[in-house]
Each structure stands twice: as structure tokens, then as C-alpha cells.
C-alpha positions, 0 to 999 in steps of 0.5 A: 651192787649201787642199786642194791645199796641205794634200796638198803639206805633208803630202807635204813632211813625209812626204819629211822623215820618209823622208830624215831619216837618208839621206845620201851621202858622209856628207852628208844629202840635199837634195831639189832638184825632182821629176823626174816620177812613175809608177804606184807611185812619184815621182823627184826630184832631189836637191843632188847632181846625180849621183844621184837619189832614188825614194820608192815603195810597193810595199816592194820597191825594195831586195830586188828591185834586191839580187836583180837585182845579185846575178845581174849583171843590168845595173840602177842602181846604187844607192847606200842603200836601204831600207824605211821604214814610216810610217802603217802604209804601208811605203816604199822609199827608194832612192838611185841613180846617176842615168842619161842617158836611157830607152829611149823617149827613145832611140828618139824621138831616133832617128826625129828624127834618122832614125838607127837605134841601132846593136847596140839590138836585140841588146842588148835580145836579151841583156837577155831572155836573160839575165833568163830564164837567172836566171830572172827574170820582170821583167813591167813591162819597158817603154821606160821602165824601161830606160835607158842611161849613157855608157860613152865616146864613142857607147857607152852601157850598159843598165840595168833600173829600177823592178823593183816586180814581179820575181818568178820566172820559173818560178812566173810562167810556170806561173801565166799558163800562157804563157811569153815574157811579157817579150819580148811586153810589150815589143814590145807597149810599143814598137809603141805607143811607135812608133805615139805618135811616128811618126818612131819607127815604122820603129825600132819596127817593126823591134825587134818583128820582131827580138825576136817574128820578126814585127810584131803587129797593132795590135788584138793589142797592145790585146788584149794590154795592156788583158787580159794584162797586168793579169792578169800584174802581178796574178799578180805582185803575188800572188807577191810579197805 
């Protein structure tokens, strides 16, 4: 228990040195719960219900969501972020908007409720196509980082999070000598999604035929994932460095 509160003190003190000059509406932040963590960063929620905040490593948070911005790539909407080094580690501080739901939330809904999400697949369509026509390689596209906020009624927009590895395109694809990276990523990521939460296979089964033409073997999705795309997120870290 003693090391246990020293690391949970230490990372109070840590959140308070990061957010000691952060505020919305001129009002400085309060952090109300952590709402849950992934490789390189942890989400929490704050006192203002209609944002939440991201701390990570990586020092990239606020360029990369500027450059997807920038090429009006549908992303979070970020309110202040910026890159704060402590302890010879950099962090990146990013304020968003928070959003409904995940694209892993959504399909887990629909095989519940057995209803297909109507125009999911072409919208997953276009988000690819337009990352490659800005040529962008966003390499970590998966359920997860793709969510959804209410526009009215049962019309929802998309947008991209967590963009730890954008890099681009075209210098990605000549170094993992394959093109189409995104689009496989995420089809492998959607058949395990799929085969982890049964009641979502036929959805998933049927986003993979529409974004590859075919549904891929199960020990080509291990293939992919356990040897491709470490090798990819590795290229990407190296070209970001």
C-alpha cells in the first residue's frame, strides 16, 4: 500500500504542476476522476462536464491535432493545449471537447441491439480517403481512437483522437514499403473487436469487406498486428523523433 500512495502523490503533485496555469472561460481547471488510460496517455474528467483533459508523453498532442485541423480532418475540438516539460520529460496538456461515444462503443451497441449503423461504412470510407488525399498516415486508427458527437436526432459526426503517430504519408509508405497501412489497421482492429464481442461480428465482418473487399483470416489479423504494426508505429515514432 506505502508504494502504492507514494506513486498516487507523486502523480497528484505531477497533474498540479501540469494544470497550474490551464483554464477555460478564464476559469482554472479542476480535475474531477480519471475516465481511463491507453498506451502513452490517461483521460480525466474535469468540473466542467463538457470537456475533458489528456495528459501524455509523447510531446506531440498539440502539433499533430493543429495539423489534422489544419487539413479539416474531423478531430476534437481542442480548447488549449500545450507542451510542458517537467523532470526532463515533456508532456502534452490538451483540453478538448468532450465527445459521446467511440467507435468500439458503437458497434458493441449495435450487435445488442442487432441494428446496423446506417452511412458507418462510408463514413469510415471517407475518413481514409481523406487522410491519404492530405497525405497523412495516421497509423493507430483504431475503434478507439475514432468517436462520434451528436449533430441532432440520430446524426452523429466523426472525429479522430489520440494522434501520438501522425506522421506523413508518403515518407511512411516508402519506408514500410506497403501502402494502405490505415485502412488494414483498422480492419485488422475491427475483426478482433468483432470476434471479442460476438453479437458485433456480423457488423465487423461487413466494415471489413467494405473497407479491404474481403473478410481477412484470423491468423492473418494476428500476423498483421503482432509483426506489422509494431514495425509501423516504430517507423513512425523514428520519423516524428
Amino acid at each position: 500500500m506505502v508504494p502504492n500512495q507514494q506513486h498516487q502523490s507523486y502523480r497528484f503533485s505531477l497533474l498540479r504542476c501540469l494544470l497550474s496555469d490551464v483554464t477555460i472561460d478564464g476559469k482554472k481547471i479542476k480535475i474531477w476522476s480519471s475516465e481511463g488510460h491507453g498506451r502513452l496517455g490517461r483521460v480525466y474528467a474535469l468540473t466542467h462536464p463538457r470537456h475533458v483533459l489528456k495528459v501524455s508523453k509523447t510531446g506531440l498532442e498539440a502539433s499533430n491535432y493543429s495539423l489534422l485541423a489544419s487539413h479539416n480532418i474531423p478531430c476534437a475540438h481542442v480548447i488549449e493545449s500545450r507542451d510542458v516539460r517537467v523532470d526532463d520529460t515533456t508532456y502534452s496538456v490538451t483540453v478538448m471537447t468532450r465527445l459521446d461515444f467511440t467507435l468500439t462503443a458503437l458497434l458493441r451497441a449495435a450487435g445488442i441491439a442487432n441494428r446496423k449503423p446506417r452511412g458507418l461504412s462510408v463514413a469510415l470510407s471517407d475518413l481514409l480517403d481523406l487522410l491519404r488525399k492530405s497525405n497523412i498516415a495516421y497509423v493507430d486508427l483504431s475503434p478507439d481512437n475514432i468517436m462520434f458527437s451528436r449533430v441532432r436526432g440520430n446524426v452523429f459526426r466523426v472525429h479522430l483522437i489520440d494522434p501520438q503517430f501522425v506522421t506523413s504519408l508518403s515518407v511512411f509508405e516508402r519506408l514500410y514499403k506497403s501502402r494502405e497501412y490505415d485502412c488494414m489497421y483498422l480492419a485488422c482492429k475491427l475483426f478482433v473487436l468483432g470476434k471479442l464481442h460476438e453479437s458485433s461480428w456480423k457488423f465487423a465482418q461487413s466494415l471489413c469487406r467494405h473497407l479491404l473487399g474481403y473478410v481477412p483470416s484470423q491468423g492473418s489479423v494476428v500476423q498483421f498486428l503482432q509483426e506489422q504494426a509494431p514495425r509501423a508505429t516504430s517507423i513512425a515514432q523514428s520519423l516524428n523523433a
